[in-house]
BAMI-55748 format. One record per residue (C-alpha): residue number from 1; residue in three letters; x, y, z. Coordinates in pm, whole numbers, m for minus. Layout:
<recs>
{n = NUM&res = ALA&X = X&Y = Y&Z = Z}
...
</recs>
This chain:
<recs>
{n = 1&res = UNK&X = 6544&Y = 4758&Z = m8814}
{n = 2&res = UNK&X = 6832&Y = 4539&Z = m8716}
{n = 3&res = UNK&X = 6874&Y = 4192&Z = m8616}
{n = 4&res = UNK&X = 7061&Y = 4131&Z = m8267}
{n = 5&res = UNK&X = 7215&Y = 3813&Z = m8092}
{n = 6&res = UNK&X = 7107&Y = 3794&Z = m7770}
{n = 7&res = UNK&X = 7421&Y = 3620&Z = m7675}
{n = 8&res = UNK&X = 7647&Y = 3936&Z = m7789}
{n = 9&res = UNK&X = 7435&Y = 4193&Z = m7717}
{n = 10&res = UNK&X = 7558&Y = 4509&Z = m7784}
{n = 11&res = UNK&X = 7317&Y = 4781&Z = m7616}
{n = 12&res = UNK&X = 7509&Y = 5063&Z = m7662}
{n = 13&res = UNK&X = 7415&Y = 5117&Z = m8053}
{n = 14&res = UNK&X = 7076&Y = 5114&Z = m7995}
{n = 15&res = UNK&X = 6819&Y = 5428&Z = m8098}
{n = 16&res = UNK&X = 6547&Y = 5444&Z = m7849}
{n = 17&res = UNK&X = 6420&Y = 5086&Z = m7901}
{n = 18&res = UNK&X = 6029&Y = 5014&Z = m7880}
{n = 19&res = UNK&X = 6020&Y = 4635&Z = m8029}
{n = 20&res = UNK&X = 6203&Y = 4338&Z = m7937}
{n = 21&res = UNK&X = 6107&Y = 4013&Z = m8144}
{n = 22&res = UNK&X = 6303&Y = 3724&Z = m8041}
{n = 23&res = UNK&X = 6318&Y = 3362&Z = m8176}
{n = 24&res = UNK&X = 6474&Y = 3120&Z = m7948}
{n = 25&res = UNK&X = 6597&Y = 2772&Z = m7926}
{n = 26&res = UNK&X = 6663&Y = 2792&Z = m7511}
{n = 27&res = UNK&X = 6564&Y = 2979&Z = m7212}
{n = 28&res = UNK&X = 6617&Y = 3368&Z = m7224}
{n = 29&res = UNK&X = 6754&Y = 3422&Z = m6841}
{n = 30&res = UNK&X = 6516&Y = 3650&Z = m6682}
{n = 31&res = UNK&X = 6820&Y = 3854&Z = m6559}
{n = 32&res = UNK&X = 6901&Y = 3951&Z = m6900}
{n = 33&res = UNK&X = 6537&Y = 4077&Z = m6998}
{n = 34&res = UNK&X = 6545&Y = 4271&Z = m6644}
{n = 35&res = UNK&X = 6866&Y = 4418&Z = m6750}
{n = 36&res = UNK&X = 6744&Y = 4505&Z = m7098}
{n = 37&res = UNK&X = 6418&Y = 4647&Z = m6984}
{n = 38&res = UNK&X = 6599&Y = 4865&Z = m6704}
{n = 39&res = UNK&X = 6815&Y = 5017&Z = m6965}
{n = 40&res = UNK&X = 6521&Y = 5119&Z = m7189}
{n = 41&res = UNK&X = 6208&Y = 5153&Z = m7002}
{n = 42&res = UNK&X = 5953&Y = 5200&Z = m7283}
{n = 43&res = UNK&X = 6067&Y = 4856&Z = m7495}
{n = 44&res = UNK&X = 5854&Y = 4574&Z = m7521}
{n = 45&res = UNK&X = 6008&Y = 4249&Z = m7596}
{n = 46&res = UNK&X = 5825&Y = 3928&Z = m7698}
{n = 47&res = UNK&X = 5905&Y = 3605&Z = m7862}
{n = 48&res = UNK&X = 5862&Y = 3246&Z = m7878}
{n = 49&res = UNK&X = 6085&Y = 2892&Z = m7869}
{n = 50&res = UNK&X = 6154&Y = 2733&Z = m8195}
{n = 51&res = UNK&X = 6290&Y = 2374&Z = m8316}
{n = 52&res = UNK&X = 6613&Y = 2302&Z = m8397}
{n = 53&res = UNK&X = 6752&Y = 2641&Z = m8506}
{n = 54&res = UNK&X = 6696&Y = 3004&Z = m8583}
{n = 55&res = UNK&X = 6712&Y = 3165&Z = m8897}
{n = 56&res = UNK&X = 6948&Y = 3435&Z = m8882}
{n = 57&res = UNK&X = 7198&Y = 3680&Z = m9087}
{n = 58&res = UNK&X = 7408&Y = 3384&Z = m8950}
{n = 59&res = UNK&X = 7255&Y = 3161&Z = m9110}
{n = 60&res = UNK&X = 7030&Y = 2859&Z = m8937}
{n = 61&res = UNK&X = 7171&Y = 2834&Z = m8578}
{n = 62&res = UNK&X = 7090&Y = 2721&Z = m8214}
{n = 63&res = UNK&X = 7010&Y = 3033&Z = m7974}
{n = 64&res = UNK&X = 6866&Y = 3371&Z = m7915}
{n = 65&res = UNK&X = 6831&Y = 3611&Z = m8215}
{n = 66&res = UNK&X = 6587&Y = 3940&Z = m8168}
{n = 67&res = UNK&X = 6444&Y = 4178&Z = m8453}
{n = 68&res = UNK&X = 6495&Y = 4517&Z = m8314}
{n = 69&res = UNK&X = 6235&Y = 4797&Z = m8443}
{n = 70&res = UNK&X = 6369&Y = 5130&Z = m8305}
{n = 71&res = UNK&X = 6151&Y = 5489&Z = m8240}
{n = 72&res = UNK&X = 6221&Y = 5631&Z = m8575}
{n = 73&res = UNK&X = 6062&Y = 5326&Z = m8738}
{n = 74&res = UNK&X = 5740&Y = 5411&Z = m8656}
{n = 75&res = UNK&X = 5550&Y = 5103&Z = m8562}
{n = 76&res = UNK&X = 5216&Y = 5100&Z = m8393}
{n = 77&res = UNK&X = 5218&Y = 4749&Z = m8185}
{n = 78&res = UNK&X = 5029&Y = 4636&Z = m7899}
{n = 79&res = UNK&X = 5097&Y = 4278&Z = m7790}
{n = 80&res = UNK&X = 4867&Y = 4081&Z = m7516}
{n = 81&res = UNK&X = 5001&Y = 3821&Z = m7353}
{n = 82&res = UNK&X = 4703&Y = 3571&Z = m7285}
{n = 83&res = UNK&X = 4790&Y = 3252&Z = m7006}
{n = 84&res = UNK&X = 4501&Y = 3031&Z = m7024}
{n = 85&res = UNK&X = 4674&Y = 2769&Z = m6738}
{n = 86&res = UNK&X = 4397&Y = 2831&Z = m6534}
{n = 87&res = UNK&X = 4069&Y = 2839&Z = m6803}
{n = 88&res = UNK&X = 3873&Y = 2609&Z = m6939}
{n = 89&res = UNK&X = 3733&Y = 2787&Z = m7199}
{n = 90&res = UNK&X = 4046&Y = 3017&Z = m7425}
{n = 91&res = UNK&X = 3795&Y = 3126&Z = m7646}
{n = 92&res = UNK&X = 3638&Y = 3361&Z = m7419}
{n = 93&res = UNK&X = 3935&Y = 3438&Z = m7249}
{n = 94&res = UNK&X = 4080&Y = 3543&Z = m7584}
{n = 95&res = UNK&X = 3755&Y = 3746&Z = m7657}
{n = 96&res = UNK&X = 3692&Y = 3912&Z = m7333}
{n = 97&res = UNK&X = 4050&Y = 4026&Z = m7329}
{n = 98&res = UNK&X = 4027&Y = 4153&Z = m7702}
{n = 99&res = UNK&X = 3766&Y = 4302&Z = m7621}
{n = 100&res = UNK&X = 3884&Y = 4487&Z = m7289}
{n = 101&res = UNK&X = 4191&Y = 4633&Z = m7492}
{n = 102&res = UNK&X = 3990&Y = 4759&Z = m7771}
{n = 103&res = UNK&X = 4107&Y = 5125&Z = m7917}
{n = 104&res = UNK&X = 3806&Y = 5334&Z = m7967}
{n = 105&res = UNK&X = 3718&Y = 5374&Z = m8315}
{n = 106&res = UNK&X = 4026&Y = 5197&Z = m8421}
{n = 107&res = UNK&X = 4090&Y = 4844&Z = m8602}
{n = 108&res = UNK&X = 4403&Y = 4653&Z = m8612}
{n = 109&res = UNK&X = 4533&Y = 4547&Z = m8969}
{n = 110&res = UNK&X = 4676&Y = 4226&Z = m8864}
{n = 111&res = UNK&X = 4696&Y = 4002&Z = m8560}
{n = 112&res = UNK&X = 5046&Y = 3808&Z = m8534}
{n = 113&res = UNK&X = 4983&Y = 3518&Z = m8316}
{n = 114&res = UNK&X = 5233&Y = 3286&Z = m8156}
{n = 115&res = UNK&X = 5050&Y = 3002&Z = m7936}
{n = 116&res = UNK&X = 5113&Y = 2745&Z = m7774}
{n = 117&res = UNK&X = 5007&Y = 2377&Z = m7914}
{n = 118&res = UNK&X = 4663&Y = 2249&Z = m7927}
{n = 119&res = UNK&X = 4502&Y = 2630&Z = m7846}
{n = 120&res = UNK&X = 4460&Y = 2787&Z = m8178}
{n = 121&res = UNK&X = 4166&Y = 2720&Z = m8331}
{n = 122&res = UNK&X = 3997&Y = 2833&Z = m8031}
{n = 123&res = UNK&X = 4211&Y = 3108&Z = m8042}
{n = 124&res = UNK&X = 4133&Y = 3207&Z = m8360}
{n = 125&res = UNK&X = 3759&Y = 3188&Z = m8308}
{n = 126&res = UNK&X = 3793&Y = 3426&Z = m8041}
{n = 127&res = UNK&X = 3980&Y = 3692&Z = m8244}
{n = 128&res = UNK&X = 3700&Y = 3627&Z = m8499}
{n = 129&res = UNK&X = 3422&Y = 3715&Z = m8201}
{n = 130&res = UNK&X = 3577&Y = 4059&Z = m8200}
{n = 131&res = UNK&X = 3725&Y = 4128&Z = m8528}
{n = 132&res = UNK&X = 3546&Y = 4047&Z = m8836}
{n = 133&res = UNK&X = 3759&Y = 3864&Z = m9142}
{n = 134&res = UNK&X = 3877&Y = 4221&Z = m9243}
{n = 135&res = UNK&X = 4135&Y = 4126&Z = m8973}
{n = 136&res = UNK&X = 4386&Y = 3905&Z = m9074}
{n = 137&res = UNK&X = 4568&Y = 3666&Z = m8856}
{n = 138&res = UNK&X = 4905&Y = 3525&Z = m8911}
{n = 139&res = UNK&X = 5153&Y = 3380&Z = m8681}
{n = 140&res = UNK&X = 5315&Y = 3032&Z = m8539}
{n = 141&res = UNK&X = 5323&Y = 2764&Z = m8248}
{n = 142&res = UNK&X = 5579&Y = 2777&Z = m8042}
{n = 143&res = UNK&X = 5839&Y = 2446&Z = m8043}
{n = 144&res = UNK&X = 6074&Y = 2284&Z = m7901}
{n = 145&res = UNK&X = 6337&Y = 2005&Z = m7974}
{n = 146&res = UNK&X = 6517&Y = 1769&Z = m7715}
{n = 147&res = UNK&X = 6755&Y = 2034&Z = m7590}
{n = 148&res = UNK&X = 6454&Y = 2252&Z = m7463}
{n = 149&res = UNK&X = 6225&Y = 2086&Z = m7210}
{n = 150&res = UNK&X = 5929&Y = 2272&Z = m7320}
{n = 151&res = UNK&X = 5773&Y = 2489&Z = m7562}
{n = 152&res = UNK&X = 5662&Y = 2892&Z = m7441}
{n = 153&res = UNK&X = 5565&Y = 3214&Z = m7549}
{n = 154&res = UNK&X = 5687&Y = 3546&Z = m7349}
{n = 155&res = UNK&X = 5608&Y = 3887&Z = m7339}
{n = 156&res = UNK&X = 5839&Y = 4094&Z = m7109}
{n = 157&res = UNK&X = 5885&Y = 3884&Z = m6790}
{n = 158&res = UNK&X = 5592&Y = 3645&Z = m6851}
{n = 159&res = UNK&X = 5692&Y = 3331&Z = m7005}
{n = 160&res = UNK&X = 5343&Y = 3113&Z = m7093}
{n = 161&res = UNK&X = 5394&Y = 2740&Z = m7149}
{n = 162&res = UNK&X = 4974&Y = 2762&Z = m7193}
{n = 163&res = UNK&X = 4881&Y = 3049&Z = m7371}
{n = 164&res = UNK&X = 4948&Y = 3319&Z = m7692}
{n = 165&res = UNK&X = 5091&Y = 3591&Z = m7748}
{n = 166&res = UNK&X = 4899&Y = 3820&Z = m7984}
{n = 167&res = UNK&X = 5069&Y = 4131&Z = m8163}
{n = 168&res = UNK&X = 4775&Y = 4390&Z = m8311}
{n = 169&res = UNK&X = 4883&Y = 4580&Z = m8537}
{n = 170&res = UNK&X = 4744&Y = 4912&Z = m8645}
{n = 171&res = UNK&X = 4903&Y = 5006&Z = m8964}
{n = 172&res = UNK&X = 4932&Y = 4808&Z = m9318}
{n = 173&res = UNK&X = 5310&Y = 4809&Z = m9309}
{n = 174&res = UNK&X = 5304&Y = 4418&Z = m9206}
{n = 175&res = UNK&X = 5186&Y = 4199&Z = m9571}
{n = 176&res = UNK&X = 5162&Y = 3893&Z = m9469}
{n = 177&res = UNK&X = 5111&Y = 3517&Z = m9656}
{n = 178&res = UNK&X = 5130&Y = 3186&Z = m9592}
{n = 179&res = UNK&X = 5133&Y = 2870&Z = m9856}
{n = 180&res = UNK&X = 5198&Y = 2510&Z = m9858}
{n = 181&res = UNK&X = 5519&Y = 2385&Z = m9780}
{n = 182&res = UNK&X = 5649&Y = 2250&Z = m10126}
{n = 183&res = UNK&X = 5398&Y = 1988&Z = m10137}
{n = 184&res = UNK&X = 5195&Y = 1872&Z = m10461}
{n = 185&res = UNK&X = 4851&Y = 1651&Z = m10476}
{n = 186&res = UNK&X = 4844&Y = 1303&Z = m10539}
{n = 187&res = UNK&X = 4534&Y = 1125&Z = m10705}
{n = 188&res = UNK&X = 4437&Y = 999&Z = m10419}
{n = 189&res = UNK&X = 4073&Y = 1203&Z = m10223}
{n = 190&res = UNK&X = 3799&Y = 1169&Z = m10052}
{n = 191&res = UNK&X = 3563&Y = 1307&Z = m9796}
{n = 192&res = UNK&X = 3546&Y = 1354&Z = m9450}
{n = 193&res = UNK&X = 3272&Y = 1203&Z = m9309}
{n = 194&res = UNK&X = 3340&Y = 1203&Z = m8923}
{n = 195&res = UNK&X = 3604&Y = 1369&Z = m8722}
{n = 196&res = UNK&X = 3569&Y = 1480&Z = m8368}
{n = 197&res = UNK&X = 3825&Y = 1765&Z = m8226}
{n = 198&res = UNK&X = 4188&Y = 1680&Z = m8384}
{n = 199&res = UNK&X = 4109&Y = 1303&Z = m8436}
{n = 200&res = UNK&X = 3977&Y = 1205&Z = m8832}
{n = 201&res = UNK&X = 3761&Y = 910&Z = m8768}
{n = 202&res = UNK&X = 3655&Y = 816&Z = m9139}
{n = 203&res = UNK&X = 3745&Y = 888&Z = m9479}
{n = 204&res = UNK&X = 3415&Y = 806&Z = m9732}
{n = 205&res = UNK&X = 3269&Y = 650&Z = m9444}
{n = 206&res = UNK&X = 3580&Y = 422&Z = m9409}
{n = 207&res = UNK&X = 3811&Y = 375&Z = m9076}
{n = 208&res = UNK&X = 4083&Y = 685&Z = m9185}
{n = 209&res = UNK&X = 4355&Y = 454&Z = m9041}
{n = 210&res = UNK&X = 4267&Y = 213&Z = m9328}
{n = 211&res = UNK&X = 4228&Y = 462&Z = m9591}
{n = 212&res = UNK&X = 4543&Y = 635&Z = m9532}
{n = 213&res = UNK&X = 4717&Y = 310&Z = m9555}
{n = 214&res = UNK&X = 4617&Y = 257&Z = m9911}
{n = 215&res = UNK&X = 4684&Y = 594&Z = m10014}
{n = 216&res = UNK&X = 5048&Y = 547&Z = m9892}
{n = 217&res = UNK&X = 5065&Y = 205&Z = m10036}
{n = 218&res = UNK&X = 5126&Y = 35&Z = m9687}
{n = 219&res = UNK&X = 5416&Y = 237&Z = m9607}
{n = 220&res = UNK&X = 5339&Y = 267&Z = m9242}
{n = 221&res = UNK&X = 5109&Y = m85&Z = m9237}
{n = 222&res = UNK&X = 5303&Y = m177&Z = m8903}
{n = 223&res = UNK&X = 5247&Y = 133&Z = m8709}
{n = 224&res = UNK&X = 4850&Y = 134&Z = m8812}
{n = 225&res = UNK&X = 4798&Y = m196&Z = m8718}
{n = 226&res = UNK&X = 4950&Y = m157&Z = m8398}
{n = 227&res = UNK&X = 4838&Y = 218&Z = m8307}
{n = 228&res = UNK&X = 5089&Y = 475&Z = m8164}
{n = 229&res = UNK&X = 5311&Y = 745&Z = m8302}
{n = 230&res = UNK&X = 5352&Y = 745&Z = m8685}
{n = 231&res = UNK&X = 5722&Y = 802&Z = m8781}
{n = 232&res = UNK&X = 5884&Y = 1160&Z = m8885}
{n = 233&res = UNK&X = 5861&Y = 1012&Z = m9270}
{n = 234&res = UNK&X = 5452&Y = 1077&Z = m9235}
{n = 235&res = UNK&X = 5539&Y = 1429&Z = m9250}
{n = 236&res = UNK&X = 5616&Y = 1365&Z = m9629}
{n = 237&res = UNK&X = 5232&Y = 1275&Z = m9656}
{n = 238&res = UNK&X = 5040&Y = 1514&Z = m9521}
{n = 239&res = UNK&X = 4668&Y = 1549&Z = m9583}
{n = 240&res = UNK&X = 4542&Y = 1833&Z = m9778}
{n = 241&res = UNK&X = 4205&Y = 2068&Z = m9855}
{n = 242&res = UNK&X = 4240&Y = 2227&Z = m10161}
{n = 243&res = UNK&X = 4191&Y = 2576&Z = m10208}
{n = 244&res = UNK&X = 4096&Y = 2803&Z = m10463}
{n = 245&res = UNK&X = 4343&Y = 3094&Z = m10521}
{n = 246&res = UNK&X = 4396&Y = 3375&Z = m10779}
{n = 247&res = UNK&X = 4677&Y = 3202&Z = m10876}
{n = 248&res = UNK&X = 4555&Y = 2894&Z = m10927}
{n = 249&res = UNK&X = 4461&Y = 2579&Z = m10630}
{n = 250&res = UNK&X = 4690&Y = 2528&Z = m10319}
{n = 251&res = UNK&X = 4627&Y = 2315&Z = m10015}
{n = 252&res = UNK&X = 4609&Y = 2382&Z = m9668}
{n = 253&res = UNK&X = 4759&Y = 2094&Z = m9482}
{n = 254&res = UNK&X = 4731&Y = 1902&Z = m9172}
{n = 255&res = UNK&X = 4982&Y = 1649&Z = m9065}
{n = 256&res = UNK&X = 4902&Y = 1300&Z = m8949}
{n = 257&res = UNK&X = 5028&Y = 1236&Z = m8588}
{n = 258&res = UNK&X = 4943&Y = 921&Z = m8455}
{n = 259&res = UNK&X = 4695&Y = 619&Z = m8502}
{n = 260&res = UNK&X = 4434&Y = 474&Z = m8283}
{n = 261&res = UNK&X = 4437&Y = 108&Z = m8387}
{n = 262&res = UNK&X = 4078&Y = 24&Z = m8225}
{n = 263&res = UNK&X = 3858&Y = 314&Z = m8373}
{n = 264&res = UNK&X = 4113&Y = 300&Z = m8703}
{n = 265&res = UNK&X = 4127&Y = 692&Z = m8652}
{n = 266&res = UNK&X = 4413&Y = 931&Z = m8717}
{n = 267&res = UNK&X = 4523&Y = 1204&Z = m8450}
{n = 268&res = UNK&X = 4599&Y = 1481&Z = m8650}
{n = 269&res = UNK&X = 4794&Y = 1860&Z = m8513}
{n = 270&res = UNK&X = 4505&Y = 2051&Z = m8626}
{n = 271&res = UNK&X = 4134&Y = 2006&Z = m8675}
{n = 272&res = UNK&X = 3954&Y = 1808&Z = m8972}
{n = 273&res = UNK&X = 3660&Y = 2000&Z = m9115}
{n = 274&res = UNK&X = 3391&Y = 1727&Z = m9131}
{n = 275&res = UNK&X = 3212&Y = 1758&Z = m9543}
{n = 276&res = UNK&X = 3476&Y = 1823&Z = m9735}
{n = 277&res = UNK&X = 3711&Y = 1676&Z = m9962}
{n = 278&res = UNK&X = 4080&Y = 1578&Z = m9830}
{n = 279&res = UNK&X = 4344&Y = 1510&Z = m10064}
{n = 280&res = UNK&X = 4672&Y = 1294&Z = m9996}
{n = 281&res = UNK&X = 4943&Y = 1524&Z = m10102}
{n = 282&res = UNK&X = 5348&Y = 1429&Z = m10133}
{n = 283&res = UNK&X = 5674&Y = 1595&Z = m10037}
{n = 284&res = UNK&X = 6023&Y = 1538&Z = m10078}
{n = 285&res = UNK&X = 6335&Y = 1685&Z = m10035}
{n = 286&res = UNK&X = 6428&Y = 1906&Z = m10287}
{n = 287&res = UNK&X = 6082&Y = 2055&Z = m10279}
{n = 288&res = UNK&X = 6092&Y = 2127&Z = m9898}
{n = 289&res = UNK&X = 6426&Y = 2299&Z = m9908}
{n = 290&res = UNK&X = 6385&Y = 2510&Z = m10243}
{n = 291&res = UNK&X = 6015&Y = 2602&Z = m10102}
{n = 292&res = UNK&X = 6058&Y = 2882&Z = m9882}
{n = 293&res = UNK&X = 6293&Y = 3076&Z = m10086}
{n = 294&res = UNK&X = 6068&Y = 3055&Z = m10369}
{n = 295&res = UNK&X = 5799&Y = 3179&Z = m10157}
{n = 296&res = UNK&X = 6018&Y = 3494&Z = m10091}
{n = 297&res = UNK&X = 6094&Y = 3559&Z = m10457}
{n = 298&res = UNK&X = 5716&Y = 3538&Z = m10540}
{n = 299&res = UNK&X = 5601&Y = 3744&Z = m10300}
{n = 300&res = UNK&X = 5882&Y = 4054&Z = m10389}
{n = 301&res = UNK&X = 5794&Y = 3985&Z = m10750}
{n = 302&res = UNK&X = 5436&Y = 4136&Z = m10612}
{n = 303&res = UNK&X = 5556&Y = 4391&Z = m10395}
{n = 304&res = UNK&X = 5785&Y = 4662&Z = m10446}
{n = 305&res = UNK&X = 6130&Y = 4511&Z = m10262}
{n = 306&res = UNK&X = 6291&Y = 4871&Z = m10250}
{n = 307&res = UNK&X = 6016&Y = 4975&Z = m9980}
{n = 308&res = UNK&X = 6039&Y = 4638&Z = m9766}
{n = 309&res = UNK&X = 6259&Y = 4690&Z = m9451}
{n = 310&res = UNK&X = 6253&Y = 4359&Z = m9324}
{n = 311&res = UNK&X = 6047&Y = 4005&Z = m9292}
{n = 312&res = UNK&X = 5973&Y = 3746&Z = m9058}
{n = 313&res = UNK&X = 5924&Y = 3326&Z = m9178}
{n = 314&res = UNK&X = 5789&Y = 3104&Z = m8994}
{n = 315&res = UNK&X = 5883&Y = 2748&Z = m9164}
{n = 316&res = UNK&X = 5700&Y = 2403&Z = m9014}
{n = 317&res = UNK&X = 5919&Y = 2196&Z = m8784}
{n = 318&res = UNK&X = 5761&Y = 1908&Z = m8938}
{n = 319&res = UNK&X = 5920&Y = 2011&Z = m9300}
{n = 320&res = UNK&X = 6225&Y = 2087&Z = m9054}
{n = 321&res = UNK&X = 6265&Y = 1714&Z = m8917}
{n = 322&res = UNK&X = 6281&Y = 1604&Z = m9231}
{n = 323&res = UNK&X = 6557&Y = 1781&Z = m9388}
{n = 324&res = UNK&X = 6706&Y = 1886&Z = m9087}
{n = 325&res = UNK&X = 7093&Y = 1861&Z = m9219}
{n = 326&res = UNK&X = 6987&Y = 2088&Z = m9527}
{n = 327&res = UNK&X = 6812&Y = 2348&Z = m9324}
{n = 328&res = UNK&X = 7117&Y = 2599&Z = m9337}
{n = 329&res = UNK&X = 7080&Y = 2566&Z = m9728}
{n = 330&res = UNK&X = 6669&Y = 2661&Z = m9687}
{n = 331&res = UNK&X = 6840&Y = 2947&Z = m9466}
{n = 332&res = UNK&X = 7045&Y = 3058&Z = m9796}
{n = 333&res = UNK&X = 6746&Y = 3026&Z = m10011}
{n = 334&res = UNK&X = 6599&Y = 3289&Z = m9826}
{n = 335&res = UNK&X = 6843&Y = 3502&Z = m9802}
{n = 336&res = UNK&X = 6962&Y = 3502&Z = m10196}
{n = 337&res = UNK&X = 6530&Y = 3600&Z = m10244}
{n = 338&res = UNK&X = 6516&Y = 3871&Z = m10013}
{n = 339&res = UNK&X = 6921&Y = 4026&Z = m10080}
{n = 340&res = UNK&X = 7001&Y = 4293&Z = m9806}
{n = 341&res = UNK&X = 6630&Y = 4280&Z = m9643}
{n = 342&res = UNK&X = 6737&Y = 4160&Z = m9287}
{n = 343&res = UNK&X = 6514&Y = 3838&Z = m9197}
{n = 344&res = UNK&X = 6428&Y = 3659&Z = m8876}
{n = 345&res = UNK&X = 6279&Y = 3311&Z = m8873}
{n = 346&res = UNK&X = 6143&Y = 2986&Z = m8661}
{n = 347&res = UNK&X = 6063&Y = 2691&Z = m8692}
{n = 348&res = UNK&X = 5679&Y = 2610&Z = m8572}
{n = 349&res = UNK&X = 5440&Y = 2325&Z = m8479}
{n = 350&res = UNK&X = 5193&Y = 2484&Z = m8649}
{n = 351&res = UNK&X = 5096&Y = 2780&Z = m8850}
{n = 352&res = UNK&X = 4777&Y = 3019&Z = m8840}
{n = 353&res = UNK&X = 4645&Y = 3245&Z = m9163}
{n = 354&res = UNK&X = 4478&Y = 3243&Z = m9487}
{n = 355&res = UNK&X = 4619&Y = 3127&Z = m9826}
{n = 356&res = UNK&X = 4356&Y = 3332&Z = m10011}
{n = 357&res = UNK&X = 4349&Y = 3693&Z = m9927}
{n = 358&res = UNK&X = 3932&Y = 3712&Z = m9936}
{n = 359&res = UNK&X = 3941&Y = 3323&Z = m9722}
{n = 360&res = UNK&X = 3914&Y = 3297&Z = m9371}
{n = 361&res = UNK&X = 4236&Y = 3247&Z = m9085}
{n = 362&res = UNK&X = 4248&Y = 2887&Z = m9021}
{n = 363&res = UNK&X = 4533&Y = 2654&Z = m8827}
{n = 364&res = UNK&X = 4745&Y = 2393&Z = m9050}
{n = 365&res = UNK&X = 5079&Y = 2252&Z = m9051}
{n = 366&res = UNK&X = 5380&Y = 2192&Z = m9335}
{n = 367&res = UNK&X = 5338&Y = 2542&Z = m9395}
{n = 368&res = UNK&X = 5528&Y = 2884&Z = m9493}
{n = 369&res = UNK&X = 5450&Y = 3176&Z = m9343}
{n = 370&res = UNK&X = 5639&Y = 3498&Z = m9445}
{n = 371&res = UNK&X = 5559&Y = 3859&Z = m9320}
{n = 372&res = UNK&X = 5716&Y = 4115&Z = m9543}
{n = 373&res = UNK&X = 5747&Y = 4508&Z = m9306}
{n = 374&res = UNK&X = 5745&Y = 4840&Z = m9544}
{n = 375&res = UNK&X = 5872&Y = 5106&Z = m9426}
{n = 376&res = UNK&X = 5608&Y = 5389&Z = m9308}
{n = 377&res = UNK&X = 5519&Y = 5641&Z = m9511}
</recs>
């Protein structure tokens, strides 16, 4: 496996080429996957638009960067691309088309999903119709930044700006996990006791809006008394559910997007189980650029580096916005974990799996997600 610029391509060295993964912070012209695919009929290429930069062997940068798996690798892929512009319901769509591209008497290992914003746990649920929990998703939304007028998912020639792209794949050479982004609990918990879609309506029975304010000691007062868009520092206060873990409790997070001054409510960017307990959990800086690197080095400390041939990470843009000037140190992080692995990473608004292997795939935010790739047997 390699990792390619798009802007330099070099086309020449490749080996029968059957994968194209690319990570992208602008429009791929649609000239350049026609020339591509013309060259080597039996590629597929897929990717998705990521904020602010792409991690890369050169480091975190702006542009088009492509994981190339080639024939003698081996893989056993088959990605569905999924436009729900014209449905009303994406969880059947999802199903019904799961279900139409079904392998007889076969299983994928893992689903990889890259979707667009506000789809994915109806997405999820309609993996979950086909495949039981044995399947385990993992993947990220697509985003965007000022420079790129919208957010999209592709596969070949079809660029989705409503949709997902979902990868199955039928071998175990993808191990995949996905943690908290560097953040720790505070004292401060309660319940959920009404939410309805993305929007948390009340905390203990409490307006959230009110109880969020005295968690974070009136640091945004002005913005929830007056409703709208909470500032990029509410990413450094996320909400979290704790979770049980063999190694201990971590905390799938959701991050606070807006408030609704006259219901006192919090929009949220992903859903709020009603019943159970949230926590207010605390970032900073240090934490959120050390984080992902450390995720690396724990997760090769499990598996055997020597037979990993490459990894994917998919790092929150909300984490991103924050430390945006340090992100080409999180880049070197990585990179000093994982040594000569070749990587490939974006930066999401959102991120889909399960912390604990036996728990189930759920959507969250200010997360890590790393896929480690051994080579096949």
């Amino acid at each position: 496996m390699r990792i390619i610029n798009l802007s330099s391509l070099n086309m020449e060295t490749w080996i029968d080429p059957q994968y194209l993964v690319v990570y992208t912070t602008q429009v791929i012209p649609p000239e350049l996957l026609r020339e591509i695919q013309a060259r080597f009929p039996r590629l597929t290429i897929l990717g998705v638009s990521s904020y602010h930069g792409v991690f890369s062997p050169d480091g975190f940068r702006r542009g088009s960067y492509g994981f190339l798996m080639e024939g003698d690798e081996h893989f056993d892929l088959a990605p569905l691309a999924i436009d729900f512009s014209s449905s009303s319901n994406p969880r059947l769509q999802v199903r019904e088309t799961l279900t139409k591209s079904r392998r007889p008497n076969m299983t994928p290992h893992t689903i990889l999903m890259h979707a667009i914003r506000g789809y994915e746990e109806r997405i999820i649920e309609g993996i979950h119709d086909v495949y039981d929990q044995s399947v385990q998703i993992f993947g990220s939304t697509a985003a965007h930044d000022k420079f790129l007028d919208y957010p999209f998912v592709f596969l070949g020639e079809t660029f989705l700006r409503q949709g997902v792209v979902l990868t199955l794949v039928y071998s175990d050479q993808f191990m995949c996990s996905i943690t908290s982004g560097g953040y720790l609990p505070t004292q401060n918990s309660g319940t959920i006791t009404a939410a309805q879609g993305r929007t948390l309506l009340t905390i203990d029975a409490r307006p959230a809006a009110e109880v969020y304010n005295e968690w974070t000691h009136g640091l945004f007062e002005d913005c929830i008394r007056c409703g709208g868009e909470l500032p990029r520092s509410a990413a450094l206060y996320p909400f979290g559910r704790p979770l049980n873990t063999p190694s201990g409790t971590d905390y799938w997070l959701t991050h606070p997007r807006s408030i609704h001054s006259d219901l006192g409510s919090i929009e949220l960017y992903s859903e709020p189980e009603p019943n159970t307990t949230i926590i207010l959990t605390r970032g900073n800086v240090r934490q959120l650029i050390l984080h992902a690197g450390n995720v690396v080095r724990q997760a090769l400390a499990i598996h055997n580096k020597a037979s990993i041939v490459a990894a994917f990470v998919m790092y929150c843009a909300g984490c991103t916005s924050i430390i945006a000037e340090n992100m080409p140190q999180v880049c070197r992080e990585m990179q000093n974990a994982l040594g000569d692995i070749p990587f490939l990473g974006c930066t999401s608004h959102g991120e889909q799996g399960r912390i604990a292997p036996t728990g189930r795939d759920s959507h969250g935010n200010m997360m890590v997600v790393l896929v480690l790739i051994k080579a096949s047997r």
